[in-house]
PAROBA-959027 format. One record per residue (C-alpha): x, y, z; residue in three letters. Coordinates in steps of 0.25 Angstrom, whole numbers, plus 5000, padded with zeros to 4 digits. Layout:
XYZAla...
//
This chain:
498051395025Unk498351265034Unk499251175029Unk499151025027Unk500051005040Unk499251075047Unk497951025045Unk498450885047Unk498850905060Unk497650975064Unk496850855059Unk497650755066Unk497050745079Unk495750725072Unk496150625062Unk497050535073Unk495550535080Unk494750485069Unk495750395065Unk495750355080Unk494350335081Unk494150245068Unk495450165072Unk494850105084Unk493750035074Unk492350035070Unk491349945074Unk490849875064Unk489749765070Unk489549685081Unk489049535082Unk488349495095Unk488149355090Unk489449305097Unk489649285112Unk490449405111Unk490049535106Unk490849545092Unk491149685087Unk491849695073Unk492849815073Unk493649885061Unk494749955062Unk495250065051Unk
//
């Protein structure tokens, strides 16, 4: 059977690029009544 070790460093890779992925933010609205394009971002 695997053990705990194991499977973690198995995940990681995969885990490091979700993280990755939802670290650079999500878009959350954008407001085109200002001269400039306004675009709200969150970060986790």
């Amino acid at each position: 059977m695997m053990n705990d070790e194991l499977l973690q460093r198995m995940l990681a890779p995969l885990m490091r690029g979700v993280r990755l992925l939802f670290g650079r933010g999500i878009l959350t609205g954008t407001s085109d009544g200002l001269k400039m394009q306004n675009a709200q971002m969150t970060s986790l």
